[in-house]
Chimera marker file (.cmm) of the C-alpha trace (Angstrom):
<marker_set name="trace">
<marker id="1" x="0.000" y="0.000" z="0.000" r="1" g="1" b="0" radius="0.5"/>
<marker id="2" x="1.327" y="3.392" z="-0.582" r="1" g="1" b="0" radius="0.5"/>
<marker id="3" x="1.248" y="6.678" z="1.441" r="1" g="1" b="0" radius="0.5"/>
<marker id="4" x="-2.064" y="8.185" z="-1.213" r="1" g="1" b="0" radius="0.5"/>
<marker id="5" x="-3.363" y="4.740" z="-0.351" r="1" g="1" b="0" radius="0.5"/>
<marker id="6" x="-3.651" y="5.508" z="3.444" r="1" g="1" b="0" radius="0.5"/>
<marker id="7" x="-6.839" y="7.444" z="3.311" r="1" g="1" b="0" radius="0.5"/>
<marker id="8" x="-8.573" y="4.951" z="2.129" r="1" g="1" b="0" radius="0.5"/>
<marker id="9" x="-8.478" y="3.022" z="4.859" r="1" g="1" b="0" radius="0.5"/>
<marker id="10" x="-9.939" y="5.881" z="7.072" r="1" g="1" b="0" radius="0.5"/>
<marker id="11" x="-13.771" y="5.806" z="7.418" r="1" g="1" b="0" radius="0.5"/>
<marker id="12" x="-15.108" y="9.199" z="6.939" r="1" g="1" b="0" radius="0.5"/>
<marker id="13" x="-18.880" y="8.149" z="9.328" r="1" g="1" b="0" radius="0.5"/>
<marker id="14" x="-17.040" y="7.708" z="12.255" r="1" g="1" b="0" radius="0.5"/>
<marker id="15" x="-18.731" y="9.911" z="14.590" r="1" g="1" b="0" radius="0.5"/>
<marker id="16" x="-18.444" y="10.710" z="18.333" r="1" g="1" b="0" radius="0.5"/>
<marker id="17" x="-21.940" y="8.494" z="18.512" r="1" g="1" b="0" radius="0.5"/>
<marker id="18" x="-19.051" y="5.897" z="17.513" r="1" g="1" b="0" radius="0.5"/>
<marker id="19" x="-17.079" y="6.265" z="20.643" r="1" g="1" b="0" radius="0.5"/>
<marker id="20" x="-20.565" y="6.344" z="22.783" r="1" g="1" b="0" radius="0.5"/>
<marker id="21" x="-21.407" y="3.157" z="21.349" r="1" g="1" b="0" radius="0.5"/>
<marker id="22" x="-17.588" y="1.749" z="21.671" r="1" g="1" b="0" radius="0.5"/>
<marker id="23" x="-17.663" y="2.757" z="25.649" r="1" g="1" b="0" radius="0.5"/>
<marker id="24" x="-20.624" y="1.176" z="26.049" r="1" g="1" b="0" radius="0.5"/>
<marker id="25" x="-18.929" y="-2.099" z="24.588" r="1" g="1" b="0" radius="0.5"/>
<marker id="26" x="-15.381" y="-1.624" z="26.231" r="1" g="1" b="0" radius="0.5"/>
<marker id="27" x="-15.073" y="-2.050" z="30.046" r="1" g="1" b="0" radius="0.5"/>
<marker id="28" x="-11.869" y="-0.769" z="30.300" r="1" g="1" b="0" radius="0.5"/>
<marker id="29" x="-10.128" y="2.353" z="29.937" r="1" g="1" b="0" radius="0.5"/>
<marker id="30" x="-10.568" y="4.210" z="26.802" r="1" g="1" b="0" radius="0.5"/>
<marker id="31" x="-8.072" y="7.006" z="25.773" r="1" g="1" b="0" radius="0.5"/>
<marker id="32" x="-9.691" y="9.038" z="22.351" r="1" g="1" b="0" radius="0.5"/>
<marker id="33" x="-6.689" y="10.031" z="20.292" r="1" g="1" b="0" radius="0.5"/>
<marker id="34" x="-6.760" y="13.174" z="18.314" r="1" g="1" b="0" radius="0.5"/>
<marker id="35" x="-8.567" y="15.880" z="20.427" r="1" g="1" b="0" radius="0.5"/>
<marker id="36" x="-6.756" y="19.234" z="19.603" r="1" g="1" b="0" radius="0.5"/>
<marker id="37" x="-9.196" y="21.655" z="21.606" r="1" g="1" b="0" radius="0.5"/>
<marker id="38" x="-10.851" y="21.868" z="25.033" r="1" g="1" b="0" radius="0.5"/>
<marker id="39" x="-13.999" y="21.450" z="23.309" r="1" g="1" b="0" radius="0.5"/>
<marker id="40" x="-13.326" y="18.750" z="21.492" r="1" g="1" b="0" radius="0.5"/>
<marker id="41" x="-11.518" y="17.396" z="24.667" r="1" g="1" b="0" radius="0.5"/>
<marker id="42" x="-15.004" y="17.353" z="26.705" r="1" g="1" b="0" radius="0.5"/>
<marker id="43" x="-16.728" y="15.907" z="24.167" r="1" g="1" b="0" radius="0.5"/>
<marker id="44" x="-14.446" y="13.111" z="24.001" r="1" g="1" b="0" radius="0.5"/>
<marker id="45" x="-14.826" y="12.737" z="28.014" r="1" g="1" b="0" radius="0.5"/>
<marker id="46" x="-18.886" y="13.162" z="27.264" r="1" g="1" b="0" radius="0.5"/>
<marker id="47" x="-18.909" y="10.451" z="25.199" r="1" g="1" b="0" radius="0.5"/>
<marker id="48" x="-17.478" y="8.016" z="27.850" r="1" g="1" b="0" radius="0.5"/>
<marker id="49" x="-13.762" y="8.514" z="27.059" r="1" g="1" b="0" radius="0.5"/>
<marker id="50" x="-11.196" y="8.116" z="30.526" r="1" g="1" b="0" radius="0.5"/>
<marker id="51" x="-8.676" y="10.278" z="28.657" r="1" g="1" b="0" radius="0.5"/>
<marker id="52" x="-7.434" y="12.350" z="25.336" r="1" g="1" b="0" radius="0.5"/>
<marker id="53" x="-4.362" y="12.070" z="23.649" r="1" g="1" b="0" radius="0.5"/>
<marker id="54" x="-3.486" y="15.273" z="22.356" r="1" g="1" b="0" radius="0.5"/>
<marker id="55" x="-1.514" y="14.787" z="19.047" r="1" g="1" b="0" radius="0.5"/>
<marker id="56" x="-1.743" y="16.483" z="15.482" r="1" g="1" b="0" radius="0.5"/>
<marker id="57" x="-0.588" y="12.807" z="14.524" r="1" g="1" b="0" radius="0.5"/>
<marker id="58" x="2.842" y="13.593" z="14.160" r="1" g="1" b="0" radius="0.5"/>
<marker id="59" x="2.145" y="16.503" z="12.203" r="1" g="1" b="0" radius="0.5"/>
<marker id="60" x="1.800" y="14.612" z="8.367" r="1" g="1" b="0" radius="0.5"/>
<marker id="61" x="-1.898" y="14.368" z="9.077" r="1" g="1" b="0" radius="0.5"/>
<marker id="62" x="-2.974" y="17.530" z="10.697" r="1" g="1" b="0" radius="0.5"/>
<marker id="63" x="0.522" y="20.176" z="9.970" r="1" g="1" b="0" radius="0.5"/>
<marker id="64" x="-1.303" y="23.579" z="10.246" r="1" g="1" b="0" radius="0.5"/>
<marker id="65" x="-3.337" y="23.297" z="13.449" r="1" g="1" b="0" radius="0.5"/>
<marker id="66" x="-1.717" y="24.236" z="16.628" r="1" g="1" b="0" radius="0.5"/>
<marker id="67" x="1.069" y="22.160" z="18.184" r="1" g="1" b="0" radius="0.5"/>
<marker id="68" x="-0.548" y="20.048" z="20.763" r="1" g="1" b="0" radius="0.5"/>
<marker id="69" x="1.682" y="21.369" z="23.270" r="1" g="1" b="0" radius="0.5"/>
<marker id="70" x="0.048" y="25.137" z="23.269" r="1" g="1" b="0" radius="0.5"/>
<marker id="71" x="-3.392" y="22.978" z="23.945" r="1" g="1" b="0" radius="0.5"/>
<marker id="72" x="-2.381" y="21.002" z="27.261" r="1" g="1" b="0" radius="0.5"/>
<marker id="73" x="-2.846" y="24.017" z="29.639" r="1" g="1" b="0" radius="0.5"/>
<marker id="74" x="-6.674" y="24.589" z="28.260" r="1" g="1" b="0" radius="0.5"/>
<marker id="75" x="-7.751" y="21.171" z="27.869" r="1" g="1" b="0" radius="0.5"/>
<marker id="76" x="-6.249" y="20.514" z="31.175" r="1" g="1" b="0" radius="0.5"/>
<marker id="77" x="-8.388" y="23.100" z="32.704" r="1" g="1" b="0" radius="0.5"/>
<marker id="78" x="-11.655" y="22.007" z="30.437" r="1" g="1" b="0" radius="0.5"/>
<marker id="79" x="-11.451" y="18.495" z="32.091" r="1" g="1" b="0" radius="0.5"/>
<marker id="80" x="-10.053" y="18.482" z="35.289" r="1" g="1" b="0" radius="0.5"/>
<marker id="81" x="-7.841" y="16.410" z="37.105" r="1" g="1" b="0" radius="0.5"/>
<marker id="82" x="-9.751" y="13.330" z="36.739" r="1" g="1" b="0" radius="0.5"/>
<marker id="83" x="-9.083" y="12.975" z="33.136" r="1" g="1" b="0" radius="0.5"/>
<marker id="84" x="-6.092" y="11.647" z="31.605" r="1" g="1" b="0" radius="0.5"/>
<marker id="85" x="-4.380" y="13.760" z="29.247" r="1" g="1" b="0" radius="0.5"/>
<marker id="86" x="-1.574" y="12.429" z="27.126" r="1" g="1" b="0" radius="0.5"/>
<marker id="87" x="0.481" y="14.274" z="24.490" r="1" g="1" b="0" radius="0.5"/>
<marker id="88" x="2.286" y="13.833" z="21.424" r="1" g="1" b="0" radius="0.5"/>
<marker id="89" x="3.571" y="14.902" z="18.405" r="1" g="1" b="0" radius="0.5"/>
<marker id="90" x="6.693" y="17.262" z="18.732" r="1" g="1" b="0" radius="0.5"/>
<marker id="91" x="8.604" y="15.351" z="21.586" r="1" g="1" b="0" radius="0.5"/>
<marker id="92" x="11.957" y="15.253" z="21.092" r="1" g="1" b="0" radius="0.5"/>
<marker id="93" x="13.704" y="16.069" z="23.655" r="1" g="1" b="0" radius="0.5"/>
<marker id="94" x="13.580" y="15.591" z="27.264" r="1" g="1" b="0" radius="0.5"/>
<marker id="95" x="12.762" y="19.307" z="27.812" r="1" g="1" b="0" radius="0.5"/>
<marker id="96" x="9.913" y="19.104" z="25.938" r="1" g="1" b="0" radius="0.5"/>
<marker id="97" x="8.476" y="16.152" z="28.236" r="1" g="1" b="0" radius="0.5"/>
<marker id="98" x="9.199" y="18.503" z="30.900" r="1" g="1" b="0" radius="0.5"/>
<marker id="99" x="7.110" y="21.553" z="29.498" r="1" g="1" b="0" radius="0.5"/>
<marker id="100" x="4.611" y="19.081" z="28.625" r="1" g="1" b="0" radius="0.5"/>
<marker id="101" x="4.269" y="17.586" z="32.550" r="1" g="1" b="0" radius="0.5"/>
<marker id="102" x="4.457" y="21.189" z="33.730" r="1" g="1" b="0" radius="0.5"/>
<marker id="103" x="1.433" y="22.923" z="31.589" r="1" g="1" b="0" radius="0.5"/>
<marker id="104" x="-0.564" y="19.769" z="32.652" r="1" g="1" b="0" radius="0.5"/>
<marker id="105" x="0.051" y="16.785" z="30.664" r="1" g="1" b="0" radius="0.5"/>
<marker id="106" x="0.101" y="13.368" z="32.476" r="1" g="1" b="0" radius="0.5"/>
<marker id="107" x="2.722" y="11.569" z="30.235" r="1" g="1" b="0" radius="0.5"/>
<marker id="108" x="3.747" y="12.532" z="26.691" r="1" g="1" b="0" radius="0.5"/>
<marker id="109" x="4.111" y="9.306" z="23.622" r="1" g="1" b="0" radius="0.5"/>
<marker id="110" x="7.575" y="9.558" z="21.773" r="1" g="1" b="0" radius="0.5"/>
<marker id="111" x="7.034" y="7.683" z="18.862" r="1" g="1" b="0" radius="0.5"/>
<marker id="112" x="9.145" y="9.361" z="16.943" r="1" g="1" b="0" radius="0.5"/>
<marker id="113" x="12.337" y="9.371" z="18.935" r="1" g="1" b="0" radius="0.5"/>
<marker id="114" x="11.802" y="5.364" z="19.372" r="1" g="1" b="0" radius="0.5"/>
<marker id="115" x="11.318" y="4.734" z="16.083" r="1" g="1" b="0" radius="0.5"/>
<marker id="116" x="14.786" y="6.694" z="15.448" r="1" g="1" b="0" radius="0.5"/>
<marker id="117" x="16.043" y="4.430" z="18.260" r="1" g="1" b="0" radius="0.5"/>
<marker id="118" x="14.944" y="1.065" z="17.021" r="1" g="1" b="0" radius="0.5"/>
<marker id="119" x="16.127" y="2.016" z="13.327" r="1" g="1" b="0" radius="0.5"/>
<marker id="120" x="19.377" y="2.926" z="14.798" r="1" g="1" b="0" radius="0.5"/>
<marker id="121" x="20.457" y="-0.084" z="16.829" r="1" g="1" b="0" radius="0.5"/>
<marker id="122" x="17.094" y="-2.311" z="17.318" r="1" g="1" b="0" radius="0.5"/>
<marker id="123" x="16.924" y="-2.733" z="21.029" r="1" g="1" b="0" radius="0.5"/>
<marker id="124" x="19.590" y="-1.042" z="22.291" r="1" g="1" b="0" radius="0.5"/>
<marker id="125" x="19.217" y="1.704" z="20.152" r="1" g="1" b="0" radius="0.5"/>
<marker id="126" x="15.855" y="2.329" z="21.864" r="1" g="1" b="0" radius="0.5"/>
<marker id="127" x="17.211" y="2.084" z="24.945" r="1" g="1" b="0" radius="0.5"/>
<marker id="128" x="19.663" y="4.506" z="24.079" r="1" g="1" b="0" radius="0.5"/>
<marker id="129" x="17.154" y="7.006" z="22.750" r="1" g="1" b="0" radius="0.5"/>
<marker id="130" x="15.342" y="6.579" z="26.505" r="1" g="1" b="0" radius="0.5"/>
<marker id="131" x="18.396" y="7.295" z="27.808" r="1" g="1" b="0" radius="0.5"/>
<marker id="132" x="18.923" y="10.289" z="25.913" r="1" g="1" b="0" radius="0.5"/>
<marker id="133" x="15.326" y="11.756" z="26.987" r="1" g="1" b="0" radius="0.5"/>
<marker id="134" x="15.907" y="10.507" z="30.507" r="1" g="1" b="0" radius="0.5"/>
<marker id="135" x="19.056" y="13.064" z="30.942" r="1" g="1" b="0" radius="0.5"/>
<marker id="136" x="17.320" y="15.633" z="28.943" r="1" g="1" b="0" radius="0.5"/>
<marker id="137" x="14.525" y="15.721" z="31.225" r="1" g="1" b="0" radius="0.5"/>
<marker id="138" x="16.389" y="15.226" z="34.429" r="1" g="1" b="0" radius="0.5"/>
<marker id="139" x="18.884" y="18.028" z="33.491" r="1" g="1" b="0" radius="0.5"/>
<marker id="140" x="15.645" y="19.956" z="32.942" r="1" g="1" b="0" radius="0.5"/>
<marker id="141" x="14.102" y="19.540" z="36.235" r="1" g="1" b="0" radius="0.5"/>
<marker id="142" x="17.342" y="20.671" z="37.550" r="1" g="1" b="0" radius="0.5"/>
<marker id="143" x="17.912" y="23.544" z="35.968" r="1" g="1" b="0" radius="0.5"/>
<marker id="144" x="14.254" y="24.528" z="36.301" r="1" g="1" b="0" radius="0.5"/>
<marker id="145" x="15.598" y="24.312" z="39.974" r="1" g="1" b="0" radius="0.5"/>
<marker id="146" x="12.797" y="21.014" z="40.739" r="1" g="1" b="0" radius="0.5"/>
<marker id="147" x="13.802" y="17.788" z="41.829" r="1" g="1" b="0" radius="0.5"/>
<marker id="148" x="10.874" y="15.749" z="41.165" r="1" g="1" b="0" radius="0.5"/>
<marker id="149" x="7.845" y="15.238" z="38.919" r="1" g="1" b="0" radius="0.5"/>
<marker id="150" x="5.810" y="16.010" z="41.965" r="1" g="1" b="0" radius="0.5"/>
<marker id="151" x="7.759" y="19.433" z="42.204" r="1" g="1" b="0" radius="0.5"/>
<marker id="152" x="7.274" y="20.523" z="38.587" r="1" g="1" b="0" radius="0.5"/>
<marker id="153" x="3.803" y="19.373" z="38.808" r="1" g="1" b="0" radius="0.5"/>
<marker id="154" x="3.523" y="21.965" z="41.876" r="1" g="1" b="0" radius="0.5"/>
<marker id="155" x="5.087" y="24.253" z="40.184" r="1" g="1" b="0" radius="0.5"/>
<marker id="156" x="3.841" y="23.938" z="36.746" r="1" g="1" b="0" radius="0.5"/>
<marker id="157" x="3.101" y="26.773" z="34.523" r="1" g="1" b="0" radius="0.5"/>
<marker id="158" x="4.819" y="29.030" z="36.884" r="1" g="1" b="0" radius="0.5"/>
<marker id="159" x="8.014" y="28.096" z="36.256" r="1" g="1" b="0" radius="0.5"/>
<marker id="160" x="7.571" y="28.486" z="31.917" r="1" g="1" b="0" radius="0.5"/>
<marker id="161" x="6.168" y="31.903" z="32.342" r="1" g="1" b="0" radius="0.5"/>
<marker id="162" x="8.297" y="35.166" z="32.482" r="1" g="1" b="0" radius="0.5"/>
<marker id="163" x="8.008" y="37.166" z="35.992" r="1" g="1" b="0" radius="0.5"/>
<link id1="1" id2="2" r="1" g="1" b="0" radius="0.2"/>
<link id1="2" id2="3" r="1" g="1" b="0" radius="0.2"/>
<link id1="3" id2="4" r="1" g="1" b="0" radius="0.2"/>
<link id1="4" id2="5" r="1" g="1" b="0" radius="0.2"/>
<link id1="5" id2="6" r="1" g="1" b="0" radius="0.2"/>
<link id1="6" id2="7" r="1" g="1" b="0" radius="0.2"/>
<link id1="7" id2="8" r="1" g="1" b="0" radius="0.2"/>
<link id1="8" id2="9" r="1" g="1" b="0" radius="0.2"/>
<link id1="9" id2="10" r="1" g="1" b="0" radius="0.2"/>
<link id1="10" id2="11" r="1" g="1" b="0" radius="0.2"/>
<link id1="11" id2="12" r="1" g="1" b="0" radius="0.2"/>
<link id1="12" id2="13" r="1" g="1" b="0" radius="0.2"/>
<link id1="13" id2="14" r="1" g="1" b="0" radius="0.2"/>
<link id1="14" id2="15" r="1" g="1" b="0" radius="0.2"/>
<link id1="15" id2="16" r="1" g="1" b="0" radius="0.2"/>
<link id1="16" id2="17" r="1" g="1" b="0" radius="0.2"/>
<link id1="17" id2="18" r="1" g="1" b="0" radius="0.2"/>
<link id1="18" id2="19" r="1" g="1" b="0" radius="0.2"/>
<link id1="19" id2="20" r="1" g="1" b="0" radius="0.2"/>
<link id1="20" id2="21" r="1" g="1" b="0" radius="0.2"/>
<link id1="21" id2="22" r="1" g="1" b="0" radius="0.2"/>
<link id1="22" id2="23" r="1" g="1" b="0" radius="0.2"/>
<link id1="23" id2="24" r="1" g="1" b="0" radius="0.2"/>
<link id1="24" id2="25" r="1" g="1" b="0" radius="0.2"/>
<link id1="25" id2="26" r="1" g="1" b="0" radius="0.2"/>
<link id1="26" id2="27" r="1" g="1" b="0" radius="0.2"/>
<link id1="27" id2="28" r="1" g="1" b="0" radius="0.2"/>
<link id1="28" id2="29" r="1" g="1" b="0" radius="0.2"/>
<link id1="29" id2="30" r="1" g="1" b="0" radius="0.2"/>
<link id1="30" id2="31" r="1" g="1" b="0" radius="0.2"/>
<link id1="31" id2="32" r="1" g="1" b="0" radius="0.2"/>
<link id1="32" id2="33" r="1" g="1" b="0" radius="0.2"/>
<link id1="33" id2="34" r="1" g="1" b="0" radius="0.2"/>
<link id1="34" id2="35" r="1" g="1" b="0" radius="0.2"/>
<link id1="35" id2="36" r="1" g="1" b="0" radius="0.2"/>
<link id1="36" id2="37" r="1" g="1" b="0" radius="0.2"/>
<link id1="37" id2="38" r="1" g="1" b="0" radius="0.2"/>
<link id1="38" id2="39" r="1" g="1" b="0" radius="0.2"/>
<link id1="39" id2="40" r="1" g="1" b="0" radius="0.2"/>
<link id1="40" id2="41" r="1" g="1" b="0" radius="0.2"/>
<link id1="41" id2="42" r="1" g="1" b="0" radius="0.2"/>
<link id1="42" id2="43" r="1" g="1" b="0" radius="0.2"/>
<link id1="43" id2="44" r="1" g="1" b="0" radius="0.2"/>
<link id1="44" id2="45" r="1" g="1" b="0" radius="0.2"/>
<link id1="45" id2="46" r="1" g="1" b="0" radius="0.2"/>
<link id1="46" id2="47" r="1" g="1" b="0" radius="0.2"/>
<link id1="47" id2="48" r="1" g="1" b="0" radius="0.2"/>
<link id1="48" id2="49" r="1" g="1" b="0" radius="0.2"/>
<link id1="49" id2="50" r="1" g="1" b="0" radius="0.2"/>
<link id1="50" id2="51" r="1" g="1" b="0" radius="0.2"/>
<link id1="51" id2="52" r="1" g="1" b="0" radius="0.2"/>
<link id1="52" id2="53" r="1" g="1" b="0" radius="0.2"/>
<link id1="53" id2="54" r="1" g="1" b="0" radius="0.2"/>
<link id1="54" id2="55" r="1" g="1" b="0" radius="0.2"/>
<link id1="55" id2="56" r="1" g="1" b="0" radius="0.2"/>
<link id1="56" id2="57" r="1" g="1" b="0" radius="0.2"/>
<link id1="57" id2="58" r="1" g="1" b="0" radius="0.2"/>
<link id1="58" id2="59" r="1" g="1" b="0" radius="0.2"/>
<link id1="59" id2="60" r="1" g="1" b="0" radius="0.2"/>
<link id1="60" id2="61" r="1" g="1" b="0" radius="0.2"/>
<link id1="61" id2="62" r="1" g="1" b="0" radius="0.2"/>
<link id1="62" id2="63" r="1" g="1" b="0" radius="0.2"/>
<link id1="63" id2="64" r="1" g="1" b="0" radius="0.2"/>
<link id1="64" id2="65" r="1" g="1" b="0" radius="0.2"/>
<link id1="65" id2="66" r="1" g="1" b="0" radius="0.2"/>
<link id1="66" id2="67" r="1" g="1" b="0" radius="0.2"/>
<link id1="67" id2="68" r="1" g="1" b="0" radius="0.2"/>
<link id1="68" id2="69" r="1" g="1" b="0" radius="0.2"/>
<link id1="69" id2="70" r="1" g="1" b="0" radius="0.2"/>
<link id1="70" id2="71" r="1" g="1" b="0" radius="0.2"/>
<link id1="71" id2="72" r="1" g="1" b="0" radius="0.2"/>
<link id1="72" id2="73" r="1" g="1" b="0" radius="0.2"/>
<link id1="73" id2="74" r="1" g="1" b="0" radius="0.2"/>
<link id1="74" id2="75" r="1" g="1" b="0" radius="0.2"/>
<link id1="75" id2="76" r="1" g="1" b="0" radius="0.2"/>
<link id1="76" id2="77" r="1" g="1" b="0" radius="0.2"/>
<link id1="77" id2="78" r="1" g="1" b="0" radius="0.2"/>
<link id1="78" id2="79" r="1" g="1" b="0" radius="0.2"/>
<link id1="79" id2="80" r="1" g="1" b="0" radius="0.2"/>
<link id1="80" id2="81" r="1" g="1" b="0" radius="0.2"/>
<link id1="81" id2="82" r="1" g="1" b="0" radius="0.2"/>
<link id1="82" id2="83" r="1" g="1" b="0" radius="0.2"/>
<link id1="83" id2="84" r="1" g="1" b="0" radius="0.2"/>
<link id1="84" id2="85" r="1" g="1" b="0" radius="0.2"/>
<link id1="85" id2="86" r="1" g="1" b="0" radius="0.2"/>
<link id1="86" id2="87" r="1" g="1" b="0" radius="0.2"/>
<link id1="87" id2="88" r="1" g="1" b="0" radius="0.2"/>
<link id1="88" id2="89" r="1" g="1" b="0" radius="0.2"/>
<link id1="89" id2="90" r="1" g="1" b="0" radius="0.2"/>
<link id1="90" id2="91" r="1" g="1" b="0" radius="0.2"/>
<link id1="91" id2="92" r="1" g="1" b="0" radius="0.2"/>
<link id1="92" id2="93" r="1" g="1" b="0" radius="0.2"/>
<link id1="93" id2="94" r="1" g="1" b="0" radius="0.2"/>
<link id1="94" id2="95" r="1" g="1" b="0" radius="0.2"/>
<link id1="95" id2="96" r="1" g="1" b="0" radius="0.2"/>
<link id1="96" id2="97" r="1" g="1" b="0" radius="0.2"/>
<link id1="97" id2="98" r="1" g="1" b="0" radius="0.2"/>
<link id1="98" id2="99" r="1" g="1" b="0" radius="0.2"/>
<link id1="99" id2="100" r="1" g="1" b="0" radius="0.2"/>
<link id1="100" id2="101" r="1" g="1" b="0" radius="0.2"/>
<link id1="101" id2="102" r="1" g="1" b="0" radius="0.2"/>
<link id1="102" id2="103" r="1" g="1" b="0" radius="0.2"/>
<link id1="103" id2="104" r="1" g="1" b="0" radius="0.2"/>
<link id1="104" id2="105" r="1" g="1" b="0" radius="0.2"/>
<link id1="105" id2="106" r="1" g="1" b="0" radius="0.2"/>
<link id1="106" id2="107" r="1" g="1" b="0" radius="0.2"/>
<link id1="107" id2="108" r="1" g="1" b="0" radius="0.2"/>
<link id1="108" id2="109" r="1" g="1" b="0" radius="0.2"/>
<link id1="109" id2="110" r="1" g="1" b="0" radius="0.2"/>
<link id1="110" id2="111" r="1" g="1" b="0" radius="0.2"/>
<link id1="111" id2="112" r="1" g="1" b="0" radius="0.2"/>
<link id1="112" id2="113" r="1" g="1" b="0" radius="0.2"/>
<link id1="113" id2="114" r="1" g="1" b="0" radius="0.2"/>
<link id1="114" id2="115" r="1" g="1" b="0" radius="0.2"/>
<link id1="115" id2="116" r="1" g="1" b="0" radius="0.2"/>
<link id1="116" id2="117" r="1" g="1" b="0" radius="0.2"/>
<link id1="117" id2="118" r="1" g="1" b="0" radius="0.2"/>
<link id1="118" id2="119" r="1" g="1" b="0" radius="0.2"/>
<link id1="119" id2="120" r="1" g="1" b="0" radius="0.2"/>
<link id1="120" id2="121" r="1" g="1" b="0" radius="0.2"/>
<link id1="121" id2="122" r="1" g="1" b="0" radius="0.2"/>
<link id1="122" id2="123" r="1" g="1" b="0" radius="0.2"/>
<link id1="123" id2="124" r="1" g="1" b="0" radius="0.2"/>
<link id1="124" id2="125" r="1" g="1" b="0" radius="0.2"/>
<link id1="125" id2="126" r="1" g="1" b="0" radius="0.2"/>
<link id1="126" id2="127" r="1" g="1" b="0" radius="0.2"/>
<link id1="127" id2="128" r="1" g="1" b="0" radius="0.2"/>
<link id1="128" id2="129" r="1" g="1" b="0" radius="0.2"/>
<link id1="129" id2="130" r="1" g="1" b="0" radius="0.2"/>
<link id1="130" id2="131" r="1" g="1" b="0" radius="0.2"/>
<link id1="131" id2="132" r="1" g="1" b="0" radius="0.2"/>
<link id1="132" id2="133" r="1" g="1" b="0" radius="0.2"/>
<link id1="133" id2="134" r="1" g="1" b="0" radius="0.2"/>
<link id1="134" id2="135" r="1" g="1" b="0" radius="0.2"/>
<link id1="135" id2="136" r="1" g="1" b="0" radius="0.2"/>
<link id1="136" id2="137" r="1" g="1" b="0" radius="0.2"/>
<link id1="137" id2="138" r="1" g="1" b="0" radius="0.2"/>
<link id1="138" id2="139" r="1" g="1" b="0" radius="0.2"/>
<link id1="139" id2="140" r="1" g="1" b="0" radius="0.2"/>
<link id1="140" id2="141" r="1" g="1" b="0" radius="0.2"/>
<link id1="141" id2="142" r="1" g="1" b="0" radius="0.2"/>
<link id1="142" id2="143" r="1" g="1" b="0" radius="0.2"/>
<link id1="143" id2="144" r="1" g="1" b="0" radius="0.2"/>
<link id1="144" id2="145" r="1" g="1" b="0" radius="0.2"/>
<link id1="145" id2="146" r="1" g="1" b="0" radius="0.2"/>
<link id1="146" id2="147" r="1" g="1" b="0" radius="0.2"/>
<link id1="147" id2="148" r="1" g="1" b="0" radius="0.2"/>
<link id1="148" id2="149" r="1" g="1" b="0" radius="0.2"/>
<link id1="149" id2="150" r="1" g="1" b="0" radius="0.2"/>
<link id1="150" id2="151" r="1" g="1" b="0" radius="0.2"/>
<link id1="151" id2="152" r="1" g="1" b="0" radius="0.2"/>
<link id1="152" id2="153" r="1" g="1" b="0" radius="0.2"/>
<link id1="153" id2="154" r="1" g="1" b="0" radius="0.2"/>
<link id1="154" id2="155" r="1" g="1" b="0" radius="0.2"/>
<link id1="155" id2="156" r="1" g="1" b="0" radius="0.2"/>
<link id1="156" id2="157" r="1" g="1" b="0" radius="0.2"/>
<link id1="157" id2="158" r="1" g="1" b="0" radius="0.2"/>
<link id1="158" id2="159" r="1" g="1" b="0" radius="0.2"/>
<link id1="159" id2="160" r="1" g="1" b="0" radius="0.2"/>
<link id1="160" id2="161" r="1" g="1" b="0" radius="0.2"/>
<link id1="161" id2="162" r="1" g="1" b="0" radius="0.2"/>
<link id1="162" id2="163" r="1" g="1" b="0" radius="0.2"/>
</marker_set>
């Protein structure tokens, strides 16, 4: 199949009646990938989702909307704490897992920087590319002057602002 082929394989119905009808089939916990607004956020949560996955879908699908990291502080506040929100698209580097925790994310998805890593070395190379990320964030949290995730949750958007 080739790249034009793709869309063909997308069903252009789906509807958020879909995801009603899938959480009324699914016990478990159901994360709705693709929500790029707070409204579209609640919705998701309306219709029975646990959590959203932020993500522009690496930005070949969706490349003029607004990165899903300027959307994590306002979705965060449409939902609540309750609701999981996930991020992706754009993380590459430790500091940007960082920014994401601190505006409100719960965890960000590196696809990207594992698939670099397991095209690299297999195995180790995506172990490598963790590594990487790990130090990046780490030497983020300390030079944001936090020593924890629990810290730069506390502190959060406070510390990415300007005084």
């Amino acid at each position: 199949m080739s790249i034009q082929q793709t869309g063909s394989k997308f069903n252009p119905t789906i509807s958020w009646d879909d995801i009603a009808e899938l959480r009324s089939r699914w016990p478990g916990k159901l994360v709705i990938k693709g929500p790029l607004s707070p409204p579209d956020a609640m919705r998701a949560v309306a219709a029975g989702a646990d959590g959203v996955q932020l993500s522009n879908h690496g930005g070949r699908q969706l490349d003029r909307v607004a990165p899903p990291v300027d959307m994590i502080a306002s979705v965060r506040d449409a939902v609540g704490p309750d609701v999981s929100v996930l991020v992706d698209s754009g993380v590459r580097h430790g500091a940007d897992i960082a920014v994401a925790l601190a505006l409100g994310a719960d965890a960000c998805a590196i696809g990207r920087a594992y698939l670099y890593g397991i095209m690299a070395g297999g195995e180790t190379g995506v172990d490598k590319a963790l590594d990487i990320l790990t130090g990046q964030f780490t030497r983020t949290l300390h030079l944001l002057g936090v020593r924890s995730v629990s810290e730069l949750r506390a502190a959060g958007r406070e510390l990415l602002v300007p005084a």
